[in-house]
N, C-alpha and C positions, 0 to 999 in steps of 0.2 A: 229418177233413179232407175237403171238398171235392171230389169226381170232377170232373174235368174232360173234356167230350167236344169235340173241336175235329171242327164239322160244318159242312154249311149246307142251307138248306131246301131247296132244289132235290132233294136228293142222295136216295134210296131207302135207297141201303144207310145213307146214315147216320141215317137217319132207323130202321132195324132196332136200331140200338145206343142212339138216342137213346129208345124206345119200352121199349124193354125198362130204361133206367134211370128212367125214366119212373114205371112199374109196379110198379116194383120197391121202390119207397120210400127208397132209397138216396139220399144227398145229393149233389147232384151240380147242373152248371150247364154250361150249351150257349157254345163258343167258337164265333163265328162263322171260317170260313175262306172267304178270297174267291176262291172257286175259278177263278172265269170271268174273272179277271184275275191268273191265275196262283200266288196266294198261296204255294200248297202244291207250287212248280215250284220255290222260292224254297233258297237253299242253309241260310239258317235254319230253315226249316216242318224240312228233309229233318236237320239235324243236333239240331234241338232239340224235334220232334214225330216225324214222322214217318218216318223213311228213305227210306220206299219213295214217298213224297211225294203218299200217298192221304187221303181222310177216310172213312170217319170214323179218329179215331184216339182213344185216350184214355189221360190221363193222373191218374196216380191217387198221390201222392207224389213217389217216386222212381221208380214201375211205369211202364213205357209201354207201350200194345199199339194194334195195328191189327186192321186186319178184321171186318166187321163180325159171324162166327160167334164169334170167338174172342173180341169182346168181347162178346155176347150170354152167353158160358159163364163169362166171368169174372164177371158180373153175376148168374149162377146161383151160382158159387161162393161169390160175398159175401153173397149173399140169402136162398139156400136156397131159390129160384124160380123158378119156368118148364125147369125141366129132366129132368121127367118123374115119375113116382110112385115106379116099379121100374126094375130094372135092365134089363129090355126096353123099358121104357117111355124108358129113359135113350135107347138105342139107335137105338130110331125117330125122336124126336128127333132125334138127329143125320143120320140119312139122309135126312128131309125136309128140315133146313139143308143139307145138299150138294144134293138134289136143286133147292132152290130156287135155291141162285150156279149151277148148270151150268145147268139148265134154265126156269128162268123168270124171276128178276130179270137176270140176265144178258143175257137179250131183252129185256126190258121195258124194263131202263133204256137200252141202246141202242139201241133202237126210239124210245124216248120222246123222246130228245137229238136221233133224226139228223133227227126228225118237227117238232120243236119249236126247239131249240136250236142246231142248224145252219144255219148263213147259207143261206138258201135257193137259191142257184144251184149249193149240193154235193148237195142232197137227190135222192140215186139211189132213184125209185119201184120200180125192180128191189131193190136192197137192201133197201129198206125192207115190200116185198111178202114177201119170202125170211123176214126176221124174224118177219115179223104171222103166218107158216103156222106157223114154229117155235112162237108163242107160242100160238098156239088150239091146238094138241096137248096144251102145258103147263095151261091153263086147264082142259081136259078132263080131262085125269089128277087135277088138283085140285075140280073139282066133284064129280065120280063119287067121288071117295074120302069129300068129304062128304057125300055124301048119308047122310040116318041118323043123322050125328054132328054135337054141338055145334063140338066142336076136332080139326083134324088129329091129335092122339093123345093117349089119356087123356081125362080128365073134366073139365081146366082147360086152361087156357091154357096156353102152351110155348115154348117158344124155336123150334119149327116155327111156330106162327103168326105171331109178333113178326118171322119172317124171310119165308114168304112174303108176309106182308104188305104188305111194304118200299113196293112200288110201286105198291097197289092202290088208296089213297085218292088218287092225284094227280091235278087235274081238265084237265091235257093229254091232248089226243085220242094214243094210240098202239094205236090198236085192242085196247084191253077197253071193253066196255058191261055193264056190272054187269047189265044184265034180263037180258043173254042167257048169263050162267049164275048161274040164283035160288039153289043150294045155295052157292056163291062170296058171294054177293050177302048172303044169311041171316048170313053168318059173318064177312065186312065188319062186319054190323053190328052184332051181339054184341062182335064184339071192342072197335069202337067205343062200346060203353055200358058198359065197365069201368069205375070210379072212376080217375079220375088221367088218361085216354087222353084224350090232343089232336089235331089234324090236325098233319100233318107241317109243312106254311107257319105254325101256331101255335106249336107245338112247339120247332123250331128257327128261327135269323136266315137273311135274305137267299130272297127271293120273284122271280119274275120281272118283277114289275113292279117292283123296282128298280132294272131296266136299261133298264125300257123307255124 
């Protein structure tokens, strides 16, 4: 059967669940959700996908699940992929998925939305300054840790990288410039020369130039 992922291209985090089914070799097909007109606001999306009325969400049978970590583990558990070698290895894993939703996609994507995405007479340069400081701390702690190494942990690929990822390749200005950290930059692009790995706007439906 089928996975179904209900995403849309804009989205980072969904683009975390959609990357890791991706790679995963798992059979599976991208439901667009229209996010920016509501779609998943709707009392269907929230009774027949999703509850909590977020994307990504996925549906897999009779299984439904949200979030884009927990769908990344359930795509380890059907796989047998990206979730570490050992049982430490399991762990770090997971600590760099928490560390990436609290501290860097969490910025990133709302950084990206209020820079980009927001009718431009809301866009607060004070907010949007307060984020960009949050985020180069986060960039930091992820370049210095790669330095030396191929993947944030272990010798392959992982559900740490499939998650910080999320929001790296988006070509919206929200203050990251891949030169200015090359150990980030190096691992970008490894990860993007895997067999199967797309650009998120390829990947999944709904680009911003289809509002424009």
């Amino acid at each position: 059967m089928t996975i179904k992922l209900y995403c849309f291209g804009e989205s980072g985090n969904s683009y975390k669940a959609a990357l890791a089914l991706q790679l995963s070799g798992l059979d599976w097909e991208p439901v667009f959700v229209d996010f920016f007109n509501g779609a998943n606001r709707t009392p269907e999306y929230r009774t027949e996908v999703n509850e909590m009325g977020e994307a990504p969400a996925l549906v897999d049978g009779d299984f439904r699940l949200s979030q884009s970590g927990a769908i990344q583990q359930y795509v380890t558990d059907k796989s047998g992929k990206f979730g570490g070698a050992t049982q430490a290895e399991k762990y770090d894993v997971l600590r760099w998925v928490l560390w990436d939703n609290h501290k860097l996609s969490s910025q990133a994507g709302m950084t990206r939305f209020l820079m980009n995405f927001l009718p431009e007479k809301h866009r607060n340069p004070d907010v949007i300054a307060f984020s960009q400081g949050r985020l180069k701390a986060a960039y930091a702690v992820l370049n210095n840790h790669l330095e030396g190494r191929d993947w944030i942990v272990g010798d392959g690929v992982t559900n740490a990288d499939l998650s910080c990822c999320g929001y790296l390749y988006y070509p919206e200005p929200f203050g990251f410039e891949r030169a200015e950290w090359p150990h980030i930059d190096a691992w970008l692009t490894r990860l993007s020369e895997q067999p199967g790995w797309k650009h998120p706007y390829d990947l999944m439906p709904g680009t911003p130039s289809d509002r424009a």
